[in-house]
C-alpha positions as CSV (number, residue, x, y, z in Angstrom):
1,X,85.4,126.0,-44.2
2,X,84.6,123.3,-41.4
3,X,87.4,121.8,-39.1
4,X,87.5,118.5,-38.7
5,X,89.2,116.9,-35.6
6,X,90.1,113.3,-35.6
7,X,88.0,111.9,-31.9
8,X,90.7,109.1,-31.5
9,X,93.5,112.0,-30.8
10,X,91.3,114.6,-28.8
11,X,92.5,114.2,-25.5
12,X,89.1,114.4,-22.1
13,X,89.6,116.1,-19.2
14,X,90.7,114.2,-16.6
15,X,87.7,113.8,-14.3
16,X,88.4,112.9,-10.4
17,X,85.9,111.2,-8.2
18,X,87.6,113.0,-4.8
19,X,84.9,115.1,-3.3
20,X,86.7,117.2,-1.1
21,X,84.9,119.2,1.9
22,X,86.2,122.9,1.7
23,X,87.8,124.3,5.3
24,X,89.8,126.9,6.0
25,X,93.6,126.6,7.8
26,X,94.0,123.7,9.7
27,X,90.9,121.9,8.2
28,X,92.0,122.5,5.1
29,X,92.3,119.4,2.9
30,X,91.4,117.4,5.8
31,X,87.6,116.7,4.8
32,X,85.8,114.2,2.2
33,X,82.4,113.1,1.0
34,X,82.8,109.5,1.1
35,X,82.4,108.0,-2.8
36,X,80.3,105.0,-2.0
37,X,77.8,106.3,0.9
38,X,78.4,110.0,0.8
39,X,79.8,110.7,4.3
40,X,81.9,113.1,5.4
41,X,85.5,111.7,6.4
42,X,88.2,113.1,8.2
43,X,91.8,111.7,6.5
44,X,93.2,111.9,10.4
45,X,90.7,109.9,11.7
46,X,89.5,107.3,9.1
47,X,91.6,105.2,7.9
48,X,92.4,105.1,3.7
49,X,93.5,102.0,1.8
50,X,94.3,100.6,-1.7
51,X,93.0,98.5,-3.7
52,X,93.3,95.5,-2.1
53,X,91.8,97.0,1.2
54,X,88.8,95.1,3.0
55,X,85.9,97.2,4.0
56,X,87.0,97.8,7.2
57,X,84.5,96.9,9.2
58,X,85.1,95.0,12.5
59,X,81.9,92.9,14.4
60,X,81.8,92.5,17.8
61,X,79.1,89.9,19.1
62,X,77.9,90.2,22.4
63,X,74.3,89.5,24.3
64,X,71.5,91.8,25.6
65,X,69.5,91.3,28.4
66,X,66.1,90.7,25.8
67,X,63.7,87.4,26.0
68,X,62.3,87.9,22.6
69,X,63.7,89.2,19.2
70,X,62.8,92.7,18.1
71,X,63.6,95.1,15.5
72,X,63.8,98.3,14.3
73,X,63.1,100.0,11.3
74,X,66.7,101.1,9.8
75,X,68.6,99.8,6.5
76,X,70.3,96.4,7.2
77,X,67.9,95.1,10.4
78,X,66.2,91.9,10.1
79,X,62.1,91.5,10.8
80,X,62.4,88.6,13.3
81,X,59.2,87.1,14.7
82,X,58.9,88.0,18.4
83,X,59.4,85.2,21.0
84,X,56.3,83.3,22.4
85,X,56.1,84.7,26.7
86,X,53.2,82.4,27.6
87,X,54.0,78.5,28.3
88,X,52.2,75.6,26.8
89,X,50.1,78.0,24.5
90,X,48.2,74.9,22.9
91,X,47.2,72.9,26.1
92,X,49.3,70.1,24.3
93,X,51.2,69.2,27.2
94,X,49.7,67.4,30.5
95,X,46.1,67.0,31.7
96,X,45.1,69.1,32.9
97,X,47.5,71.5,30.8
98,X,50.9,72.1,32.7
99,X,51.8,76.0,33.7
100,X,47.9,76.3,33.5
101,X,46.5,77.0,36.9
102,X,42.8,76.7,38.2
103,X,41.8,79.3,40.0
104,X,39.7,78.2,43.0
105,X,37.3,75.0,42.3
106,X,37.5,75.3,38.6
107,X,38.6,72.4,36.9
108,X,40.5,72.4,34.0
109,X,40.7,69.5,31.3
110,X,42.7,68.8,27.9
111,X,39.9,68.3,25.4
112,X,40.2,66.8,22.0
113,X,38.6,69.8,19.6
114,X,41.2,71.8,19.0
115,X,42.0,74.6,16.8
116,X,45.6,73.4,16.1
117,X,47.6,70.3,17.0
118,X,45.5,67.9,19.2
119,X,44.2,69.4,22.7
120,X,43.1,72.5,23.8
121,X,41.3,73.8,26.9
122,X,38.2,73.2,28.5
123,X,37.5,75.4,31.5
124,X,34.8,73.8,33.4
125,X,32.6,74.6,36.1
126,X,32.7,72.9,39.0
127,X,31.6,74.4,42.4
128,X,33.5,78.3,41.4
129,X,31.7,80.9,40.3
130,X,33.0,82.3,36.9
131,X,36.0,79.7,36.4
132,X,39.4,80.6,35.6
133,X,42.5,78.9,34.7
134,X,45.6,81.6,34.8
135,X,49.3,82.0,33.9
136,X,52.0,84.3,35.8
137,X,54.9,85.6,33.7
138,X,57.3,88.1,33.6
139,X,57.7,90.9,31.0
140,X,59.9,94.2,30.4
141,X,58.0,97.5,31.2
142,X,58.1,100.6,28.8
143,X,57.1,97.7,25.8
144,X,53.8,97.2,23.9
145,X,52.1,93.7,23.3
146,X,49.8,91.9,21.9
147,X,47.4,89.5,23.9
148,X,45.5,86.6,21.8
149,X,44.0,83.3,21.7
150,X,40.7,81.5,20.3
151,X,37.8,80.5,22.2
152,X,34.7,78.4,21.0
153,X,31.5,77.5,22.8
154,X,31.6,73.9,24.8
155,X,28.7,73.1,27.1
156,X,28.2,76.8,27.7
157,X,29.0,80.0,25.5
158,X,30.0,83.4,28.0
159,X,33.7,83.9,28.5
160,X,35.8,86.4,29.0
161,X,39.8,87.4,29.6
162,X,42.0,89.7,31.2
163,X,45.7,90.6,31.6
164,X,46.6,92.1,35.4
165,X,49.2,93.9,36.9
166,X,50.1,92.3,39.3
167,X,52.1,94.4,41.5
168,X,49.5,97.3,40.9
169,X,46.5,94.8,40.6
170,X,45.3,97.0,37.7
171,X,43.5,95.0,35.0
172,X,45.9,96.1,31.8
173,X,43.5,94.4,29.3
174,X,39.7,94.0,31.0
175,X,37.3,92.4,28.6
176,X,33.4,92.7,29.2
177,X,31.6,88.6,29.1
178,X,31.1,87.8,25.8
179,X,29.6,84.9,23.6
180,X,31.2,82.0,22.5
181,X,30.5,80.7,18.8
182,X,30.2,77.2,17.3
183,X,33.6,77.7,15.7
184,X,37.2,79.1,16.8
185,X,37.1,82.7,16.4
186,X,40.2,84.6,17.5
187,X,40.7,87.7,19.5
188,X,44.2,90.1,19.6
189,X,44.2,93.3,21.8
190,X,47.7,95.4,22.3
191,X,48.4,97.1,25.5
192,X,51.2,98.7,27.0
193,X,53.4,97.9,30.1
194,X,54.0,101.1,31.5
195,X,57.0,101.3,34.1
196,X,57.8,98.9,36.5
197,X,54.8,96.8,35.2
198,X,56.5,93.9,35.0
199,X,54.5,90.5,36.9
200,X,51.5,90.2,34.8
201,X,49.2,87.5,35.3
202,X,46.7,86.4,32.3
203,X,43.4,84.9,32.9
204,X,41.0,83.1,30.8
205,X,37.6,82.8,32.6
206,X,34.6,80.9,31.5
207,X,31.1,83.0,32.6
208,X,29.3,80.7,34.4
209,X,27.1,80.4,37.9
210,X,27.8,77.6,40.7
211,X,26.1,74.2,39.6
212,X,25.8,75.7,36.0
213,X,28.4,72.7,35.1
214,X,29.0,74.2,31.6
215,X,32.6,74.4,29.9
216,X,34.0,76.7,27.3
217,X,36.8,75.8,24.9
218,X,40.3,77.8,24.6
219,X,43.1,77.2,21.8
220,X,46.6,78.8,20.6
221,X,46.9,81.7,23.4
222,X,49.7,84.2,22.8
223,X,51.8,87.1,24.3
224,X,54.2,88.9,22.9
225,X,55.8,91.9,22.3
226,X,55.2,94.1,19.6
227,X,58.2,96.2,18.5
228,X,57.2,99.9,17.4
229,X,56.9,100.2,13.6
230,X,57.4,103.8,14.3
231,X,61.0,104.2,16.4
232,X,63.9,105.7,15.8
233,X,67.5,103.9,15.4
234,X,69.1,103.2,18.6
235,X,73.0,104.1,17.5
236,X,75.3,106.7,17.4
237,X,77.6,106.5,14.6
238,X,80.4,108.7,16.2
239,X,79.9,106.7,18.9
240,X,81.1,103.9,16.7
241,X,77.6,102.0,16.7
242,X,77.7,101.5,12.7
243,X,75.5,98.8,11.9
244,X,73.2,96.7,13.9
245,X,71.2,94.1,13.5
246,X,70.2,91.6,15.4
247,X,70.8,87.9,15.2
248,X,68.4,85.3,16.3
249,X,70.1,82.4,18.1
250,X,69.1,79.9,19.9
251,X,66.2,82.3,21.2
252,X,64.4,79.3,23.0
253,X,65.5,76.4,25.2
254,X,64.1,72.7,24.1
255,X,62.0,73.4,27.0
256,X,60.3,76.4,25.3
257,X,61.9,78.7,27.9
258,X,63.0,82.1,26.4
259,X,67.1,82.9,25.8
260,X,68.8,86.1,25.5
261,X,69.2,87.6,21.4
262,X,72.7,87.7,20.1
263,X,73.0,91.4,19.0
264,X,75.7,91.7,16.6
265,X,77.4,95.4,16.1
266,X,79.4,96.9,13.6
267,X,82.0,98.9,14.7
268,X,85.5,100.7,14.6
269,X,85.1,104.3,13.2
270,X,88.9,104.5,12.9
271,X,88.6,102.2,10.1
272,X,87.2,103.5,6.9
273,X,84.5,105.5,6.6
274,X,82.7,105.8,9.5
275,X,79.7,105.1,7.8
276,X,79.8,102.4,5.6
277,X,83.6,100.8,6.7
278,X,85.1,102.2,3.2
279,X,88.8,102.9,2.8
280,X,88.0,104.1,0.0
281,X,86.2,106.7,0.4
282,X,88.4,109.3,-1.0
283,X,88.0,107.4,-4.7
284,X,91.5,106.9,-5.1
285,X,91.3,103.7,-6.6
């Protein structure tokens, strides 16, 4: 004969969410997964709350000696866009451009067929062999960047460019003359600043002969650095480096000069869990 049972009396097993880590003597009792990120906490360390607990994380601001944002590739960091290096990068300014610089008898003008905005470059010859016009910055060493700009045929079509190191007076990035088009076409290369490469200057030369007279046209130059897709997180989270992520602020001047990043870091490990700031991570509540 079938029992029946009556579901609204049946009583369920109580079920806990405490994850406790076994040990043995005096770590006995003393360990637990964390509910909410699954860390393992230490009730004499980390902090426990109630219910009306904040997360317990604490934020320390403070700056870092970096002239562009970067960022890395772990949960929580923002994807800033890196920090133009170069000055004047569209020729708007002056003519001929400011922080533009002829090298030897070249002559450099602000022409009116640009690629964007309303000048760019015309490098000229004028008496100089190959003409350049150059800019000297300063970078951080151990980094990877990218080198651009567009070019377009004036009077004459050869170019070429280069990046140099200065203090070594190694060409980092050594382009081969090449042929200007009718229209803008751009041109990116990487390269890496190995250590202590850290005066570059960067050069963008127009191909020519003496008493050719013939210009070519550059537009929308660029430096900067590329952070690596690939690396690892920079923090320990013993060594109460929780979170980070950086904060862009006031990263350039009015003047276009580059500022230091905020980097803002989460920290504390003696509140919560270490991981995720949690007091409650023993699911108490």
């Amino acid at each position: 004969m079938p029992v029946y049972t009556r579901p609204h009396k049946r009583k369920l097993t109580k079920r806990s969410r405490t994850l406790p880590v076994y040990g043995e003597g005096a770590d006995k009792g003393k360990y637990f997964r964390c509910w909410n990120c699954g860390w393992i906490c230490n009730v004499d360390r980390d902090e426990l709350g109630d219910s009306d607990s904040g997360s317990g994380n604490d934020h320390t601001d403070y700056h870092e000696d970096h002239y562009y944002s970067t960022y890395d590739t772990y949960k929580g960091c923002n994807n800033l866009s890196a920090v133009e290096l170069l000055k004047n990068v569209s020729f708007e300014l002056g003519d001929p451009p400011d922080d533009w610089v002829a090298e030897g008898l070249t002559d450099l003008d602000r022409h009116a067929d640009p690629n964007t905005g309303t000048y760019c470059l015309e490098v000229n010859e004028s008496g100089s062999i190959h003409p350049t016009a150059y800019q000297d910055l300063v970078i951080e060493d151990n980094r990877t960047y990218e080198f651009s700009f567009y070019v377009k045929q004036g009077t004459g079509t050869l170019y070429s460019s280069y990046v140099r190191d200065m203090d070594t007076l190694v060409f980092i990035v050594n382009n081969a003359p090449a042929i200007a088009t009718a229209s803008y076409v751009k041109y990116s290369y990487l390269f890496d600043a190995v250590a202590n490469c850290i005066n570059i200057r960067v050069y963008l030369q127009h191909r020519a002969n003496i008493a050719d007279g013939t210009n070519v046209l550059f537009d929308d130059v660029s430096l900067k650095h590329i952070p690596n897709p690939r690396a690892a997180s920079r923090y320990a989270v013993l060594g109460g480096d929780i979170g980070h992520h950086h904060v862009a602020l006031n990263i350039v001047t009015p003047d276009g000069e580059p500022k230091l990043i905020r980097h803002e870091y989460t920290s504390d490990i003696s509140s919560g869990c270490p991981f995720c700031g949690s007091k409650n991570y023993r699911g108490d509540y």
